[in-house]
C-alpha positions as CSV (number, residue, x, y, z in Angstrom):
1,X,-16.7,92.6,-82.3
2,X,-17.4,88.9,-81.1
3,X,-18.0,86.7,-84.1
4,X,-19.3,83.6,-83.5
5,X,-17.6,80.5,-85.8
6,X,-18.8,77.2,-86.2
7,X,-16.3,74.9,-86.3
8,X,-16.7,71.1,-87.2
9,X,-17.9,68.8,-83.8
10,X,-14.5,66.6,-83.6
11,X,-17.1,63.8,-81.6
12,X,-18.1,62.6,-85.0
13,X,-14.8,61.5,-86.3
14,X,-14.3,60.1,-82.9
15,X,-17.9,58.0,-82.7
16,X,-17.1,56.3,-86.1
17,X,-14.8,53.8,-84.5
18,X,-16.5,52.8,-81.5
19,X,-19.2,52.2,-83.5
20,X,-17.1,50.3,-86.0
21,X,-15.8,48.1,-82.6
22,X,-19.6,47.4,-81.3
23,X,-20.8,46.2,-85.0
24,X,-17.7,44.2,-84.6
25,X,-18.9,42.8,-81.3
26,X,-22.0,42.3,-82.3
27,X,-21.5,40.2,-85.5
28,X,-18.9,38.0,-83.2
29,X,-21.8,37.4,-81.1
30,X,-24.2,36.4,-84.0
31,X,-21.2,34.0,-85.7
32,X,-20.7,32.5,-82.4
33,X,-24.8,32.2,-81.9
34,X,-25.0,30.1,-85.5
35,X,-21.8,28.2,-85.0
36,X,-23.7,27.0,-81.5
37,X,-26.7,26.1,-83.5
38,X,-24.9,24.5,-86.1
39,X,-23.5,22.3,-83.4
40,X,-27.0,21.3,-82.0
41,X,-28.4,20.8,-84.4
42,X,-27.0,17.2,-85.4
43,X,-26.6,16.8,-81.6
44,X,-30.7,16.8,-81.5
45,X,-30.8,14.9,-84.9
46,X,-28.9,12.0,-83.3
47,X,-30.6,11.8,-79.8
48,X,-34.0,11.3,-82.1
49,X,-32.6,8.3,-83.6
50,X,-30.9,6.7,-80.6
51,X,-34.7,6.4,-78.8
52,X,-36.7,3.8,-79.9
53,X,-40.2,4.4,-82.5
54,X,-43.1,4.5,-80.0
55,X,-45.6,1.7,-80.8
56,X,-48.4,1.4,-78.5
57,X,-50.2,-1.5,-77.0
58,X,-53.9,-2.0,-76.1
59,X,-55.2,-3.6,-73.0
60,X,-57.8,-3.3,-70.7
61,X,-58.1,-3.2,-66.6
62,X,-59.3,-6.9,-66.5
63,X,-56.1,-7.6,-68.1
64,X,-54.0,-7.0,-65.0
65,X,-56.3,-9.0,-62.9
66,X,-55.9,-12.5,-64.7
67,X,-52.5,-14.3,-64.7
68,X,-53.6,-16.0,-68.2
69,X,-54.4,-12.2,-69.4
70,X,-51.6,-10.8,-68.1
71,X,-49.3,-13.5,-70.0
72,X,-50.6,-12.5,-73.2
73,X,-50.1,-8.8,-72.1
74,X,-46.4,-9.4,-71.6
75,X,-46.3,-11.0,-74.9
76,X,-47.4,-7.8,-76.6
77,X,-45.1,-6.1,-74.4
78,X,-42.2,-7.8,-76.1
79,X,-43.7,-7.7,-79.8
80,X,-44.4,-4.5,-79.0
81,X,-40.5,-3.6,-77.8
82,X,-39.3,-5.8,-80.7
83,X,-41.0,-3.6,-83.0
84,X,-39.8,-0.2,-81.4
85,X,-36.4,-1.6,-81.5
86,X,-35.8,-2.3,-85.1
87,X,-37.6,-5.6,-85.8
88,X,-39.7,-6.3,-88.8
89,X,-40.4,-8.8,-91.4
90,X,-37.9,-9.7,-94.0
91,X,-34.4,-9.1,-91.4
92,X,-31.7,-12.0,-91.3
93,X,-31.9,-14.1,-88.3
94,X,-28.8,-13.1,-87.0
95,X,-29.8,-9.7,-87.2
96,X,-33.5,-10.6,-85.6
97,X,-31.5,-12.5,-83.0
98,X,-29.6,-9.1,-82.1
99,X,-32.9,-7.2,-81.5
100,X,-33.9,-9.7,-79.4
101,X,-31.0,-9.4,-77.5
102,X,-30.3,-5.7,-77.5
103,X,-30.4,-3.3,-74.9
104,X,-32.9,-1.3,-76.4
105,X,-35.4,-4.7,-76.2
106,X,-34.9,-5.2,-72.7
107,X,-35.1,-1.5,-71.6
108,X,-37.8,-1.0,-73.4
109,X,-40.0,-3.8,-72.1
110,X,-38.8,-3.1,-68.6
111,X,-39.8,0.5,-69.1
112,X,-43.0,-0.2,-70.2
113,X,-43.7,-3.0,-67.7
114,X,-42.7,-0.3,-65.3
115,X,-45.1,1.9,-66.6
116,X,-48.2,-0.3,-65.9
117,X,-47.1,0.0,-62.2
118,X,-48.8,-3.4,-61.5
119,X,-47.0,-5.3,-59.4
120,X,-48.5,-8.7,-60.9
121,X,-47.3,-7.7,-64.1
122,X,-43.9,-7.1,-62.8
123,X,-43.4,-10.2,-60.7
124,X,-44.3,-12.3,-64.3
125,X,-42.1,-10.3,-66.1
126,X,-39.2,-11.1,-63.7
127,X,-40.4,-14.6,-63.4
128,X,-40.2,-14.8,-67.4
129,X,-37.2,-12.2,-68.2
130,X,-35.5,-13.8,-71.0
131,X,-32.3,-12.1,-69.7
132,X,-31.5,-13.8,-66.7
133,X,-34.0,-17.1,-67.4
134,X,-36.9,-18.3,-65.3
135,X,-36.8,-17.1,-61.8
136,X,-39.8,-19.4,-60.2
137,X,-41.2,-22.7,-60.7
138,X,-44.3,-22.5,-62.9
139,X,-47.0,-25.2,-62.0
């Protein structure tokens, strides 16, 4: 007579380490996922400090048409860049002076002349640019 016996499935024993080795894998995966994040995360912190505080300036159409108006655009410009760039009331003058002469001054009102895309504007911002002096003879 044929008796069937059950004997234990020897797979089990054998599916407990390759399980053992993919949580393994996985959490390596997950500490290397946070470590990444971790390292962003100031990365992103210190990009948002290096740009400059947006501060916006007003103006309307005639004031590209008039070289009088577009003087005292320019001049807002620049307040305008100053003020994105660090300046305020109450700073040392040698620490006012360093705004003025910054990068971040002169890209930003470059940029935003730029950004007008009026090629008045930019020919009396070249004209004026305090970096490199008068360009033209003003009457």
């Amino acid at each position: 007579m044929n008796i069937a016996r059950l004997r234990p499935e020897a797979s089990i024993s054998i599916q407990i380490p390759e399980m053992v080795k993919a949580l393994a894998v996985l959490c390596a995966i997950f500490a290397g996922l946070l470590l990444l994040m971790a390292i962003h995360g100031p990365a992103s912190a210190q990009e948002a400090e290096d740009s400059p505080d947006p501060v916006y300036v007003s103006y309307v159409r005639q004031d590209l048409s008039d070289p009088v108006k577009i003087r005292r655009l320019l001049i807002r410009i620049d307040r305008a860049a100053l003020k994105a760039c660090g300046a305020m009331d109450g700073l040392s003058i040698p620490t006012q002076e360093l705004i003025i002469r910054s990068d971040c001054h002169h890209e930003t009102f470059n940029r935003t002349v730029a950004a007008f895309h009026s090629p008045t504007l930019t020919h009396l911002a070249d004209a004026i640019d305090p970096w490199i002096g008068p360009t033209t003879q003003e009457p």
